[in-house]
N, C-alpha and C positions, 0 to 999 in steps of 0.2 A: 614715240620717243625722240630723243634729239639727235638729227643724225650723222652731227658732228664727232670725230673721235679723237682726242689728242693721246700723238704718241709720244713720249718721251723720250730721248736717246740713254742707254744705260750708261755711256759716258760721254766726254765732251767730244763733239765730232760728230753727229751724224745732220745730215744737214742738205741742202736744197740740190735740187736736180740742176739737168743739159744746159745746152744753149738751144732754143727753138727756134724752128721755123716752121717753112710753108712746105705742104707734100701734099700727093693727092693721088687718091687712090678708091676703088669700091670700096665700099665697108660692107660687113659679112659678120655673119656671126660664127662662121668657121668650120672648117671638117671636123667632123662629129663631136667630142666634147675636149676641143681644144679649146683655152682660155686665150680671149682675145684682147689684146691691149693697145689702145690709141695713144699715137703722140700726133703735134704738129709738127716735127724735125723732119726736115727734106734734105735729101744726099742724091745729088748728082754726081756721074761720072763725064769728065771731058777733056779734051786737053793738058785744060792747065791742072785737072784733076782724075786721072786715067785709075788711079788705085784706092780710091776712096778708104776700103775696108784690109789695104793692107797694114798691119802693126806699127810697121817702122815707118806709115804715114799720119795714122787718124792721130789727129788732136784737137777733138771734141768731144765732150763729152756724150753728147747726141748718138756719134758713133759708139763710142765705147759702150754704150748700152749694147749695143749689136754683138762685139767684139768677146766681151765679157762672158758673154753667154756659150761662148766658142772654143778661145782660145785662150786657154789655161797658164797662167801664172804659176813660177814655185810658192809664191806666197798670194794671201789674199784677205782682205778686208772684212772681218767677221760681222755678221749679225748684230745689228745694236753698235758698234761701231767697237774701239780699243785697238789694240796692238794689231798688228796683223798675223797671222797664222797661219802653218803651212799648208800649201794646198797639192800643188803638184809634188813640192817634196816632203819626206817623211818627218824631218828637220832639218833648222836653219839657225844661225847665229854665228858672232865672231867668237873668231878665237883668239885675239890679239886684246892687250888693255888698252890700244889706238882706235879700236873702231877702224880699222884697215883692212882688216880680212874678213869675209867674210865664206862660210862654206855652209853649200846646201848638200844634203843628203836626199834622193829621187826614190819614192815610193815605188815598192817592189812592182813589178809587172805593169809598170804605167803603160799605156799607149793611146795612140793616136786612132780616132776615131775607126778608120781605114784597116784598124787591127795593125800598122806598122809599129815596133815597139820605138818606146819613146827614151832617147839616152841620154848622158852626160853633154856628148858630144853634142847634140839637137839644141841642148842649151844653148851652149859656147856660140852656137851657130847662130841663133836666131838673135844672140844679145850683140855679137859683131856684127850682125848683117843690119841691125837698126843704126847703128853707131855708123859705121862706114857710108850705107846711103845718106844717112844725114838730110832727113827730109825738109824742105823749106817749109813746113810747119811747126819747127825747132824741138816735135815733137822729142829727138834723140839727146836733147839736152838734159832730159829726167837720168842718163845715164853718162853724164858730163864729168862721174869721180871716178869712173872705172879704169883704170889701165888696162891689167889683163884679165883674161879667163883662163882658168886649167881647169884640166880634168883628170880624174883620178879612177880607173876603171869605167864602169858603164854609169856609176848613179851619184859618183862623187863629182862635184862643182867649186872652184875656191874661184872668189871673187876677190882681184887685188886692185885696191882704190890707189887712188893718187893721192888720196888727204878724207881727212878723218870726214865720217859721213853717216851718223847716227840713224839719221834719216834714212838710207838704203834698203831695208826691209822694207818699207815704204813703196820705195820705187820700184822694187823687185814686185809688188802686189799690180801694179799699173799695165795695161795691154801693152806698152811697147816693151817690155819686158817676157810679151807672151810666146808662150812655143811654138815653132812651125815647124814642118816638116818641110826639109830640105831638099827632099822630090818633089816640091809643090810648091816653093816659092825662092828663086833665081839669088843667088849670094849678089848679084850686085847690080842691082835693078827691083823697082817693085814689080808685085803681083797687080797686071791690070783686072780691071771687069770686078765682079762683084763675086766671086769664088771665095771660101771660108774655109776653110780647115782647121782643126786643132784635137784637141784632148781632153776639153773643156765640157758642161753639161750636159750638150747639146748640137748637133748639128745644123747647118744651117741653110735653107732654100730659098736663095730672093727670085721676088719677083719685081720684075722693071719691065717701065714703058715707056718710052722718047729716053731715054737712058739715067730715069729718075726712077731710085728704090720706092714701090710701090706696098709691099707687104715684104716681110720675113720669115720665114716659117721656120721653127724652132722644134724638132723632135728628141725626145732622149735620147743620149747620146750610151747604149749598153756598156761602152769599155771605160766608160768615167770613173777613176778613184779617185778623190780628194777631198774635200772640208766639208762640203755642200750634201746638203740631203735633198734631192731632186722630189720635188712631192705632185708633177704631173709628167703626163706625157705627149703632151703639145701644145705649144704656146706661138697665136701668130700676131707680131706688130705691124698693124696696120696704120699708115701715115697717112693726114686727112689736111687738108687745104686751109684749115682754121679752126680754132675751137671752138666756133660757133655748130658747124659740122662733126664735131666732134662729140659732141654737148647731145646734137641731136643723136648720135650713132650709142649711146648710150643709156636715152630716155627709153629709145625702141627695143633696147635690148640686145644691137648687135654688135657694141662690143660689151665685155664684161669690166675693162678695168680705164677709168682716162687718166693721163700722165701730164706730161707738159705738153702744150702750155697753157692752160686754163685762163679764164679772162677772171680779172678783180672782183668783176659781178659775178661770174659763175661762181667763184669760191662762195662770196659774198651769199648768193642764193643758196645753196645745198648748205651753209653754215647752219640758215637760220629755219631748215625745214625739219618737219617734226613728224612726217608720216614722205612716204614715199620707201621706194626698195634701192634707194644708191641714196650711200653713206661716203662725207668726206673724211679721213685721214692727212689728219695735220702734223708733220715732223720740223722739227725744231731746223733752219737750216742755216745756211752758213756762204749761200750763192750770194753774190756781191753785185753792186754797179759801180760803174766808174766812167770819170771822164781820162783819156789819154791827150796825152802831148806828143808830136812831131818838134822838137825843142830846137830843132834847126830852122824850122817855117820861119819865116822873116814876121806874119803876126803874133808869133807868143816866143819868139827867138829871147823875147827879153824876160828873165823871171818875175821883174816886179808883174807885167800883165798875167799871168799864171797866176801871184800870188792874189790881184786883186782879185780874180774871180775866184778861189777860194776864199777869201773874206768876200764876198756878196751872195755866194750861193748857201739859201735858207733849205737846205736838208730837211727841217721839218716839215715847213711848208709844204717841198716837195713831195714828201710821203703822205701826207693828209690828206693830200688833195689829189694823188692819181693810185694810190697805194694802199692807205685805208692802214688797216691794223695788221696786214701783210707784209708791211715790212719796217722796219726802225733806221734812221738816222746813223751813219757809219762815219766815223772820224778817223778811220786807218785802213790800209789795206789787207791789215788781219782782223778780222770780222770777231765781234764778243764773243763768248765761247770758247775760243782758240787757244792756250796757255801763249803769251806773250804777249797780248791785245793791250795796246795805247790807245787813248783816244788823243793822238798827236795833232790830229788838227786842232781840231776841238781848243788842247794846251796853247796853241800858236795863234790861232786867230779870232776864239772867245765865239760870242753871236755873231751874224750877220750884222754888216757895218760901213754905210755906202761913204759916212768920212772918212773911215779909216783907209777903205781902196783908194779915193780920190787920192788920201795923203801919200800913199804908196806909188800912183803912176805920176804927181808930178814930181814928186821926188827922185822918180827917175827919170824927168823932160820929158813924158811920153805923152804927146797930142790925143785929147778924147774931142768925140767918144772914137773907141779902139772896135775896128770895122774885121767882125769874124763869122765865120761858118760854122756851125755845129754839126755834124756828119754822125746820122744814125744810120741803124740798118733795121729796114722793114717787116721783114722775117723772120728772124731770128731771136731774140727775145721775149716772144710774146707782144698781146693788140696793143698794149698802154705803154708798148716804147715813143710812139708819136705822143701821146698827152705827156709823156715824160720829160719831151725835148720844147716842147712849147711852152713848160713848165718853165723850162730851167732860160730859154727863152725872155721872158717875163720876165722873169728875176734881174736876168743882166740888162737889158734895155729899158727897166724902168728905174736902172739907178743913173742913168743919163751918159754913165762912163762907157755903155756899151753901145756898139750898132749890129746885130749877131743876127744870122740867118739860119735857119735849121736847114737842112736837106737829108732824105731819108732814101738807100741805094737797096737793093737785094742785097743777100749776104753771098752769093759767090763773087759779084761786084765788088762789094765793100772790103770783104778780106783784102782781095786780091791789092785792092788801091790801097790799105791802110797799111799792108806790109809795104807798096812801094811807097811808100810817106809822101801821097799827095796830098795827105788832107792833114790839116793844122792841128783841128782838134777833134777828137772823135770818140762816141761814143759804147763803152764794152761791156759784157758780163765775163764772172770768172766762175766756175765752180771748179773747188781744187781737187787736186791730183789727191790726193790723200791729205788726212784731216792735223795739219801740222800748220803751224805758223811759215815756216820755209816754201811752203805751197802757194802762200800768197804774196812771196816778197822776190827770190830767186826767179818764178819766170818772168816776172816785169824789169827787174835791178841788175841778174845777173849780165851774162858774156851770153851771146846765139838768143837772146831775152827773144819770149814769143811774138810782141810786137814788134818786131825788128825797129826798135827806139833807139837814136842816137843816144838818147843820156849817157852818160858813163862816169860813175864814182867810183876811183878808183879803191878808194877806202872800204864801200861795200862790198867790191867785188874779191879783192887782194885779203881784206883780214876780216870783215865782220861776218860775212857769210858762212867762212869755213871755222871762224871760233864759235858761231851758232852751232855748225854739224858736227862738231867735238865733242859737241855734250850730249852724251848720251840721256840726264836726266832731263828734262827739257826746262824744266823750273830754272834749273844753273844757267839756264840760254835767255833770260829774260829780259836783263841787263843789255845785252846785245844785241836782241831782237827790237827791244824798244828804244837804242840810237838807232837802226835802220830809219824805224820810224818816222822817228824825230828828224832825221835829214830827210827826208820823202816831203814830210812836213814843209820843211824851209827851202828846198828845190823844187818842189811842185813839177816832178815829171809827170806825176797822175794827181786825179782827184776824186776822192771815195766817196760816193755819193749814199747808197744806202744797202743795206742787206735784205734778204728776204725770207720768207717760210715756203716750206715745201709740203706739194698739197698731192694728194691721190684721191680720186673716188673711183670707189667700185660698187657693182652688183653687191646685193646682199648672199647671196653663194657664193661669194669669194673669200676664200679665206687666204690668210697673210701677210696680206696688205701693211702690214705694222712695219712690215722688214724688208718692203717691198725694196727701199733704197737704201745704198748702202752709209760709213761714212764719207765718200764721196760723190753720193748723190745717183750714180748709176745704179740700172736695175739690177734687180736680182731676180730673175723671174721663174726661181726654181723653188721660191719660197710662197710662190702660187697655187693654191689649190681649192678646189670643189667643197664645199660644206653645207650645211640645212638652212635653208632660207631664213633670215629676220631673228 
């Protein structure tokens, strides 16, 4: 049979995995009949990153696979994708026709793994204690509309925003919004080391070595109430040094499920086989690439150079030639799928067009060719981020208007330099927060923006953002959503380069898989389970 399997999203929203990288670790096929699940995401702890897997630090998605699995959200991101729905609490919703209050009700007898019970209070705590650390991951900025928190007894919550915020259900589903308990992790300071706690499916046992997450061990967690129906009772993620290794760790049997980041050929292969016991799982997704700007660099300080390399770069090209049918052509920074989707470049600069860039930098006196660096990171992404940049490479140096050098850093290097804006132009993936147009436009545009990017419109940040989060129907937000766009377009602080599909293969005893991710791309690994071969 063919042992491709495409899954469908039941609505718009479900859609591609993490940001990967490099890890390494034995592979096992696991104490007794725990399901084993490979990625390539590598998490260190060090210095400049002591608390990896605390909430009101992670903002990867990588991690949040980890987190998700632990550390229990009031709301959470259902199966198959849609609304979000309660998880830690019983119910949730405003109760204002602003969209400014909003109040959760905490399901009877919650608690925390440890058997402490889980309260109102625990809430309030852990949503100011993200807020207040305010980690330079800008992770705290998903909770950027809240003013206060009360509490009303032990299980009532009212959440009062600063301005209307449709979206906040949303954000409330996100780990940094997850529960801690307040004897385990310090009101003002993170949790260092790799310690997990929550109320969440699962507890959790890392193992590290040289101070690099090595495996996770994930066992049921007996005091969990919420949305999730748990359908094993051990699940270990083991982190592997490449997908090539990873590839192998799965032919022999010792893991059960591979994740990100698979290589174009691996997909490629497992598409087109027709016997064999590991079956790919193809979901619709929604993970993005883009080029960034540092818009203060003295090389792209001027728009017209931004804009011509949006008019010369061939997206198609692009994707054909290192991508294949894995991923399509993106002309916005909200990916097809999304309720709000422009193809605003696309509108603004038509085809690929080496007169029309020329006509653009002398018009601005700007001497060619214009001498720049392209700044990717090696790990992180997956192996065809290099053919991607040597791609994009080509393109601009063979319209003569460029002279462009690639250079390729590790990702704790890379971050670290691209939040201090040494590098001009530089290369990123997004997979969003939850599956909303405001997920791919607010962390780049906003104020505390994740790329710590000089740009700053005042217009997007002051009124179109928040008459986006007003509207509670999203359809009425489209209007708005789409002049974001269209100034994205014509200021060229980023450049969308393409979107992509998200791929799982597992053993054939595995069952699940369909639902394995959620719609924001993280796992679910409680929707994992044992079944009859083939």
């Amino acid at each position: 049979m063919n042992r491709k399997t495409l899954v469908l999203p039941a609505v718009v929203g479900l859609l591609a995995p993490v940001l990967a990288a490099c890890g390494g670790s034995d592979s096992g096929s696991g104490d007794g009949d725990a399901i084993v699940v490979g990625t390539t995401d590598r998490f260190s702890a060090s210095k400049e990153t002591p608390a990896p897997l605390d909430p009101a630090y992670a903002y990867d998605v990588g991690l949040w696979n980890v987190l998700r699995q632990t550390t229990q959200t009031l709301m959470a991101q259902p199966r198959g994708g849609g609304e979000p729905v309660p998880d830690a609490a019983q119910k949730c919703g405003f109760t204002d026709t602003g969209n400014e209050r909003y109040a959760c009700t905490l399901r009877d007898g919650l608690k925390f793994a440890n058997g402490d019970p889980v309260t109102a209070e625990d809430v309030k705590y852990s949503i100011e204690r993200a807020i207040a650390i305010d980690a330079d991951t800008e992770v705290a900025s998903l909770l950027n509309t809240v003013d206060t928190v009360e509490t009303q007894g032990d299980r009532e919550v009212i959440f009062h925003l600063k301005t209307a915020d449709a979206t906040f259900p949303y954000k409330l589903s996100t780990p940094v919004s997850g529960i801690v308990n307040p004897d385990q992790y310090p009101k003002d300071k993170l949790r260092d080391g790799w310690e997990l706690d929550g109320s969440g499916p699962y507890t959790m046992k890392a193992e590290v070595k040289d101070d690099i997450l090595t495996k996770a061990v994930f066992t049921k967690n007996p005091n969990y109430k919420g949305s999730a129906e748990v359908n094993n009772d051990k699940v270990e993620m083991v982190f592997f040094d490449d997908a090539e290794a990873m590839g192998d760790a799965i032919d022999k049997g010792d893991i059960d499920v591979m994740t990100r980041a698979m290589t174009p050929e691996q997909v490629q292969k497992l598409a087109k086989a027709t016997d064999g016991d590991v079956s790919l799982v193809e979901v619709s997704g929604l993970e993005i690439r883009y080029l960034a700007f540092n818009t203060d660099a003295p090389e792209v300080k001027d728009t017209a150079v931004r804009k011509a390399m949006a008019q010369l770069i061939n997206r198609s090209e692009l994707v054909s030639t290192v991508y294949g049918s894995q991923a399509q052509p993106l002309y916005s920074m909200v990916p097809a799928g999304i309720t709000g989707h422009s193809n605003s470049f696309f509108n603004k600069y038509g085809d690929p067009s080496v007169a029309k860039a020329k006509a653009m930098l002398e018009e601005a006196d700007i001497s060619t060719p214009v001498k720049l660096t392209l700044n990717y990171t090696t790990d992180h992404y997956g192996a065809a981020t290099k053919q991607e940049f040597e791609q994009l490479q080509k393109q601009l140096n063979d319209s003569g208007l460029f002279d462009v050098d690639i250079k390729g850093t590790p990702w704790t290097k890379f971050r670290k330099a691209e939040l201090n804006r040494e590098y001009a132009v530089f290369g990123m993936g997004w997979f969003p927060d939850f599956p909303d147009a405001d997920s791919f436009i607010a962390p780049f545009l906003d104020k505390n923006n994740t790329l710590n990017s000089p740009y700053e419109n005042k217009e997007i940040i002051n009124t179109l953002i928040p008459e986006s989060r007003a509207e509670a129907d999203r359809l009425s937000a489209v209007d708005v959503l789409t002049e974001i766009q269209d100034t994205t377009a014509k200021d060229v602080p980023l450049i969308p380069l393409w979107q992509g599909k998200q791929y799982v293969a597992t053993r054939d005893d595995v069952t699940g898989a369909a639902y394995l991710l959620n719609a924001s791309s993280t796992l679910q690994l409680w929707e994992l389970g044992r079944g009859v071969s083939g």
